[in-house]
C-alpha positions in Angstrom: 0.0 0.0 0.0 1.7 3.2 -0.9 0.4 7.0 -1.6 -0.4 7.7 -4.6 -0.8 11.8 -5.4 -4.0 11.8 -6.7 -4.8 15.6 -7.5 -2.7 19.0 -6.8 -4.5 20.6 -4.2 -5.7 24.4 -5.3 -4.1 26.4 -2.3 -2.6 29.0 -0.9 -1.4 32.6 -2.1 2.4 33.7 -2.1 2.8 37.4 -1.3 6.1 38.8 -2.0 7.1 42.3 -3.4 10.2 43.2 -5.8 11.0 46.8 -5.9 13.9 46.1 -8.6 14.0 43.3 -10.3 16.6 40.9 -8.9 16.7 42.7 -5.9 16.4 40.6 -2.5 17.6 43.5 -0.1 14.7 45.4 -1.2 12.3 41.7 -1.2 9.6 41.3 1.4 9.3 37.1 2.9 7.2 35.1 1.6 3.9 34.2 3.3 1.4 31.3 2.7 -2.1 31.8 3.7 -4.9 29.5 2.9 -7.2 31.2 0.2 -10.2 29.6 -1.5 -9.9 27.3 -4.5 -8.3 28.6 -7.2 -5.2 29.8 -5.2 -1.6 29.4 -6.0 1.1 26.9 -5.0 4.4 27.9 -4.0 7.7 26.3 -6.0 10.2 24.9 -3.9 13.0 23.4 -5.1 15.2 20.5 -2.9 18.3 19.7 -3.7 20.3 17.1 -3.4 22.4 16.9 0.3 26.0 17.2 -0.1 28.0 14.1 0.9 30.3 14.9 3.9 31.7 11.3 4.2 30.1 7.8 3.9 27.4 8.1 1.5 29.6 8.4 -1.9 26.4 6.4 -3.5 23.8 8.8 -2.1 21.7 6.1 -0.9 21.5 7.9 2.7 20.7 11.4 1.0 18.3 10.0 -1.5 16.1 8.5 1.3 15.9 12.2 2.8 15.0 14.2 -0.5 12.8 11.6 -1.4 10.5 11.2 1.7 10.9 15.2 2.1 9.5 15.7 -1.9 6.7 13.6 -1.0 5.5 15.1 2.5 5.9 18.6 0.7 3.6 17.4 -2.2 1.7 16.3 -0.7 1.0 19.2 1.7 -0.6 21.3 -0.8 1.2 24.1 -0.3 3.9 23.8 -2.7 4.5 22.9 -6.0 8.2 20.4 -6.4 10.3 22.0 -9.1 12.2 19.2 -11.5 15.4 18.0 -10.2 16.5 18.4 -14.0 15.8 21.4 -14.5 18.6 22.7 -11.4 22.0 24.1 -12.7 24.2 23.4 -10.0 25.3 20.5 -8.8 25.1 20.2 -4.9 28.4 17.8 -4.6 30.5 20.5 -5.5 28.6 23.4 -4.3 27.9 24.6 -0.9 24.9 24.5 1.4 25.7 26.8 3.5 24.1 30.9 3.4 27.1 32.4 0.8 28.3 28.9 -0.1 25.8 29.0 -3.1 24.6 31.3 -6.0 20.7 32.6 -5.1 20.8 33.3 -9.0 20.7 29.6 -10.2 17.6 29.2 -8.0 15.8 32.4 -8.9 16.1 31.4 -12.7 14.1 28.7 -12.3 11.2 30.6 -10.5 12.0 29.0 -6.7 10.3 31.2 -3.9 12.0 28.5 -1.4 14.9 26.5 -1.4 15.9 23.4 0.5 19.6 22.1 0.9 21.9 20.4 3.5 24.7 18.1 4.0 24.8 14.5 5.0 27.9 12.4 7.3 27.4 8.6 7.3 31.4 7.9 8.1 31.2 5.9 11.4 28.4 6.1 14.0 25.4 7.9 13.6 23.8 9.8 10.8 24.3 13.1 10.9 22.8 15.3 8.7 21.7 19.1 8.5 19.5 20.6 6.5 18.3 24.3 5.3 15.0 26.2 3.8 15.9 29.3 2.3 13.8 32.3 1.0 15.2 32.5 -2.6 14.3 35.9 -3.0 15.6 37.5 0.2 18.5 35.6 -0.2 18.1 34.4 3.5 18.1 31.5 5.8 14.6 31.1 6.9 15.4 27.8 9.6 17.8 25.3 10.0 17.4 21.9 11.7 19.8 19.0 12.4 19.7 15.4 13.0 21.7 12.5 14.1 20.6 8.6 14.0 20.8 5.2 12.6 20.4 5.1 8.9 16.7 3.7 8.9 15.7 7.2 11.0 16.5 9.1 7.9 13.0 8.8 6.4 11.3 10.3 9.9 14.1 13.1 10.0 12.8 13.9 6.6 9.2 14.3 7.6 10.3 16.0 11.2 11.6 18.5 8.8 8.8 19.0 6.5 7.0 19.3 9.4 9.5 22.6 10.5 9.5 23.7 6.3 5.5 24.3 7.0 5.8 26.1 10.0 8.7 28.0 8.8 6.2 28.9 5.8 2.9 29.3 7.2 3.6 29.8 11.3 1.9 25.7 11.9 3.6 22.8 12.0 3.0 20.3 9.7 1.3 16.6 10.3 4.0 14.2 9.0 5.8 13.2 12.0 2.6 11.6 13.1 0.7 7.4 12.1 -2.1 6.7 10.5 -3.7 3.4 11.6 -6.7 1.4 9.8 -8.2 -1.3 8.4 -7.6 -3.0 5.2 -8.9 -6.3 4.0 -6.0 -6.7 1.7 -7.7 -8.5 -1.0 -8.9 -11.3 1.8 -12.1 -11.6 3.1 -10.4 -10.5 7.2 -10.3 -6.6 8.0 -7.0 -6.2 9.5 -5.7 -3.5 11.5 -2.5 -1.7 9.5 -0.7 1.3 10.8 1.9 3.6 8.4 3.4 6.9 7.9 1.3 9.1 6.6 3.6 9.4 3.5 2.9 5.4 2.3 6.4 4.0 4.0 6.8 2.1 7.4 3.6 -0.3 6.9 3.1 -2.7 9.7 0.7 -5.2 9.7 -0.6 -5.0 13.7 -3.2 -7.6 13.6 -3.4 -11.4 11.8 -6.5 -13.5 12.2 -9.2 -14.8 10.1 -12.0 -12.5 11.4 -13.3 -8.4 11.6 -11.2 -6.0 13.4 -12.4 -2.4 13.3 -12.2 0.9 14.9 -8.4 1.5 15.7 -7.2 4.6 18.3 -4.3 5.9 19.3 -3.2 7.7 22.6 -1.9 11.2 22.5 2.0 9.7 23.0 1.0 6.8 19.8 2.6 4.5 22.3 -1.0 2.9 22.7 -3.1 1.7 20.3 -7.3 0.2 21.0 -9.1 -1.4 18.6 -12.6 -3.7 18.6 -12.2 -7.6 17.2 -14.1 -10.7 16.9 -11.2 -12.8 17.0 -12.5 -14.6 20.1 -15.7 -15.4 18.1 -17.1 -12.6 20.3 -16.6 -8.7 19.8 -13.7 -7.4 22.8 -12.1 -4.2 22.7 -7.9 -4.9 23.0 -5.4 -3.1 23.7 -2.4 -2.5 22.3 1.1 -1.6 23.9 3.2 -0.9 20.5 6.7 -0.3 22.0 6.3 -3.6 24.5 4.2 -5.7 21.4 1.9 -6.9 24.2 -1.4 -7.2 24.1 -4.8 -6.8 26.9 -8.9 -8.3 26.0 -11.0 -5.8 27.3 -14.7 -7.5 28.2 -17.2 -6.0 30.3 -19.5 -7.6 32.8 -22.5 -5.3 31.4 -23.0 -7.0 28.3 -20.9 -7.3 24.8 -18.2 -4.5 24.3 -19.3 -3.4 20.4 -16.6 -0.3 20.5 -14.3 1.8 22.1 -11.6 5.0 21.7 -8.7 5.9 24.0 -8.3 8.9 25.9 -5.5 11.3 25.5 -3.6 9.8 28.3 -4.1 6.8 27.5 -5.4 6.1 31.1 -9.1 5.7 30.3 -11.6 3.8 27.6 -14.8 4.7 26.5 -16.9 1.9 25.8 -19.8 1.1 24.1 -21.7 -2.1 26.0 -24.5 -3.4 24.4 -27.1 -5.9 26.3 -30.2 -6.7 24.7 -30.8 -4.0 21.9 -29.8 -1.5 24.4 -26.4 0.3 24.2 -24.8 2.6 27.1 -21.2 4.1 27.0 -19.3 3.3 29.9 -15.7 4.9 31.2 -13.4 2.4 32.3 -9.8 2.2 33.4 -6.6 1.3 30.6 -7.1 -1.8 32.6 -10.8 -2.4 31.8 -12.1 -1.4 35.6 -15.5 0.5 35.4 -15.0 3.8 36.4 -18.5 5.6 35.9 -21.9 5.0 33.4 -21.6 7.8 31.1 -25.2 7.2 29.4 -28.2 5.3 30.5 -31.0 5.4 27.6 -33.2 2.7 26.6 -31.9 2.8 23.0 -28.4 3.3 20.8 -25.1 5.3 22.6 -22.0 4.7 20.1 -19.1 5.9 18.4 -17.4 8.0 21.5 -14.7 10.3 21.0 -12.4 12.3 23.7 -11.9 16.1 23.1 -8.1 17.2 23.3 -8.1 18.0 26.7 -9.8 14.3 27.6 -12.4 16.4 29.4 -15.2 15.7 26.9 -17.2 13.5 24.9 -18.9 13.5 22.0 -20.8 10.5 20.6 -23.8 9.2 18.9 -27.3 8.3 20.6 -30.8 8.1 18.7 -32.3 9.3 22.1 -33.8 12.0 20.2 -35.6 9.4 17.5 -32.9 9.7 15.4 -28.9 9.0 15.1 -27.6 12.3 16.0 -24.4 13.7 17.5 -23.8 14.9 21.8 -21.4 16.2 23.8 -20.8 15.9 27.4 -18.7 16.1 30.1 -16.7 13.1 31.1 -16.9 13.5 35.0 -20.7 13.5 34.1 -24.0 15.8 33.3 -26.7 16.0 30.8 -25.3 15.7 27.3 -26.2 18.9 24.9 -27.5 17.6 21.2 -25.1 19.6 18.4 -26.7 18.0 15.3 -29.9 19.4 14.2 -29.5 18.8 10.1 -29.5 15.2 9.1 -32.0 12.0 10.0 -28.0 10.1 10.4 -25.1 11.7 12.0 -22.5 9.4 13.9 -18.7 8.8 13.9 -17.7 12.2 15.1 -14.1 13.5 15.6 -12.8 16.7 18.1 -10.8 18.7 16.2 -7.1 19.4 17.9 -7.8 22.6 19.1 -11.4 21.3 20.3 -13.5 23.7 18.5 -15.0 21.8 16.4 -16.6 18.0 15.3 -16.5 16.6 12.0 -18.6 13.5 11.5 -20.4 11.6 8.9 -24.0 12.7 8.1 -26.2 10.7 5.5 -28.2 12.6 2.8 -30.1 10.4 -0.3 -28.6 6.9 1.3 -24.7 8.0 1.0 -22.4 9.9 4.0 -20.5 13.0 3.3 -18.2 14.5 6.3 -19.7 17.5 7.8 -17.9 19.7 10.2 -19.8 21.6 13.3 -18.7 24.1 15.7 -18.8 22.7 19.7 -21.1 24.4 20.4 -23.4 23.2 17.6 -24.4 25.8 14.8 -24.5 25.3 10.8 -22.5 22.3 9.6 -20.4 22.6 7.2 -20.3 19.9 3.9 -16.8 18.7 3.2 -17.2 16.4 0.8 -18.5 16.8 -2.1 -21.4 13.8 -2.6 -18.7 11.7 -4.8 -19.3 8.1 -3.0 -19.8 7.5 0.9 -17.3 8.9 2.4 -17.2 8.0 6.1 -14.8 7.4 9.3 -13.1 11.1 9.3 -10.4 11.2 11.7 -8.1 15.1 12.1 -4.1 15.6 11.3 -2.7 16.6 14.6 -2.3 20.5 12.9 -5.9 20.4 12.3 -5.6 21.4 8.8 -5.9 18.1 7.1 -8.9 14.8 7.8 -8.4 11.6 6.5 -11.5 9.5 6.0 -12.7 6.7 3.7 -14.5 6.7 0.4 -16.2 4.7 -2.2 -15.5 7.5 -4.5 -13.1 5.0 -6.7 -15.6 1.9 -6.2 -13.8 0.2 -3.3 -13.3 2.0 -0.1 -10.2 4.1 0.1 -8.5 6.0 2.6 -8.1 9.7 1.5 -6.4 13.2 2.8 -8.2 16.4 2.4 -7.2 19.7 2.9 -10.1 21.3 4.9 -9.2 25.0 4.7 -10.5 24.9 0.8 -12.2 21.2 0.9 -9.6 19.7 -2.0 -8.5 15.8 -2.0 -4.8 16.0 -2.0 -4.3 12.4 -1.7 -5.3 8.5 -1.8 -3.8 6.9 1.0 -4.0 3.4 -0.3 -4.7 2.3 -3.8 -5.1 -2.1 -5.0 -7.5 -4.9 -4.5 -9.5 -4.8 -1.3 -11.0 -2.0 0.6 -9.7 0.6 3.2 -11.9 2.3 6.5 -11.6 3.2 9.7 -8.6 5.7 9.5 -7.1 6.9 13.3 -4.6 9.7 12.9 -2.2 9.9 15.8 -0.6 12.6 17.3 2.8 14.0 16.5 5.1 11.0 17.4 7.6 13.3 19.1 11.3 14.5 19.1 
């Protein structure tokens, strides 16, 4: 399963002013804002790292520019100039500010410029690497690294993650994991976790049967998920570093779905006993904590807000499935969904302020978004398939959900600041749901 650019997405505006042509004393930084569609991309050009000992083949190097061309692409904000169309060469040119001619960039219409150096000879990595502003002639950041060979790939992503806030004042979401199921051309739903750029796939789960509904903790050092694979649904949990393994069951009745807190400390369950479901908080452990609802009908698909303080979930207490939120320590839980006879599957936003969930309209789901507080949704999609399962970027500027839009369910990106697919996540036989985005995994 790799990521397959699917579409440029139409974003962002580059202001910059030239009093004299040429001139980049007299040049104001470039800025990139989200606009509506129709907006501009902004050329960046990456070149090649300069070999300071040990990687005379470039194998080391080429794993950095090559992760760090993908994670820019598929940002949105940028457009990747051709490799072939650069006129120096960066093994016998410098990287550092003065080291290098501005001029060769600025002929091929860069706005930014990305260069660095690599040292493989003996013990770690090392490796250092630059975004300038072409027309300023300026350093706008730096950042260096030092690891085993195989962390080169997430150093690459750590910095596009620095290029984007460099450029837009927000880091980026690529030093985060995306977990979710896959029936990889079997009949089993398996639970599969990968960088968000297509590499690193791991295979977390292998057994004949369903497994669904995959969460992280804030630290991505925990992972829950629901499975039948004791011939009766159980919530497990997942310790990734220590590859062990917990059942989660529930005297109360059959355990049908779950998320993580923040923390990582607590689980909200959904227990169903005889047509009737209730959400219950328990311990990391599985020890009942509190009842969170007690209805005679459907409480589902819980979700923590940032802060862990909150709740937001599906009940059809009203008649029909709509979306709540309430307090975790307890109270009556205030309705935010008004617009739809089907809401569910709803996701807290990082900063909290708002929900995006999946809301049914002529017998498909598009993603919506609401603010907290409830208000006007807001359509995401655009009607193309069902698209389903919407789970945020840790920068809050990107969802990834899953779509029938290209027949079989696939997992896509979309920028939500002008509502353009940027990406399919997976592409091949099978089908793809149930996306979890994790948090930033970290320096």
């Amino acid at each position: 399963m790799k990521l397959v650019i699917r579409a440029s997405a139409l974003i962002g505006a580059i202001v910059f002013a030239l009093a004299l042509a040429g001139s980049a004393a007299s040049a104001a930084p470039i800025i990139i804002n989200i606009t509506g569609p129709g907006g501009q991309v902004s050329p960046i050009a990456v070149s090649g790292l300069k070999n300071l000992g040990g990687d005379d083949n470039h194998r080391v190097g080429n794993a950095f520019v090559s992760t760090l061309r993908r994670d820019l692409e598929l940002s949105g904000y940028f457009r990747l100039l051709d490799p072939h169309a650069y006129i120096e060469d960066p093994q016998t040119s410098g990287f550092e500010l003065g080291q290098f001619n501005f001029a060769d960039w600025r002929s091929i219409n860069a706005d930014f410029l990305v260069k660095g150096s690599v040292n493989a000879s003996g013990g770690p990595v090392k490796l250092t690497a630059y975004l300038y502003d072409v027309a300023q002639q300026r350093r706008m950041m730096g950042k260096s690294y030092s690891g085993d060979a195989g962390d080169v790939t997430r150093m690459a992503r750590r910095f596009a993650d620095a290029i984007l806030e460099a450029a837009t004042g927000e880091k980026g979401p690529f030093d985060s994991k995306l977990a979710f199921v896959s029936t990889g051309g079997g009949r089993a739903k398996e639970v599969y976790t990968q960088s968000i750029d297509g590499q690193d796939l791991v295979k977390l789960t292998s057994n004949p049967t369903i497994n669904l509904f995959p969460s992280f903790d804030r630290t991505t050092n925990h992972l829950l998920y629901l499975s039948y694979k004791s011939f009766e649904p159980a919530l497990y949990l997942v310790d990734l570093k220590a590859q062990t393994e917990m059942k989660i069951t529930s005297p109360h009745g059959r355990v049908i779905g779950g998320t993580l807190s923040p923390d990582g400390e607590q689980i909200a369950a959904a227990i169903e006993r005889g047509g009737i479901t209730n959400l219950y908080l328990l311990t990391r452990d599985g020890a009942e904590i509190r009842q969170l609802t007690d209805t005679s009908g459907i409480n589902v698909s819980p979700a923590f807000s940032p802060d862990g303080a909150k709740l937001a979930f599906t009940s059809d207490r009203s008649g029909t499935p709509q979306i709540y939120v309430m307090t975790v320590s307890g109270g009556s839980p205030k309705r935010v969904t008004y617009s739809g006879d089907y809401n569910t599957t709803p996701a807290f936003s990082p900063k909290g302020d708002k929900l995006a969930y999946q809301s049914r309209t002529n017998g498909r789901f598009d993603i919506f978004t609401i603010p907290i507080e409830g208000g006007d949704p807001t359509q995401v999609t655009d009607g193309n398939g069902s698209n389903e399962y919407p789970s945020w970027s840790p920068d809050g500027r990107y969802l990834a959900f899953s779509s029938t839009r290209a027949h079989n369910s696939r997992i896509y990106i979309m920028l939500v600041g002008n509502r353009k697919i940027i990406s399919a996540l997976t592409e091949g036989i099978g089908n793809d749901s149930c996306p979890a985005w994790s948090g930033w995994l970290g320096e």
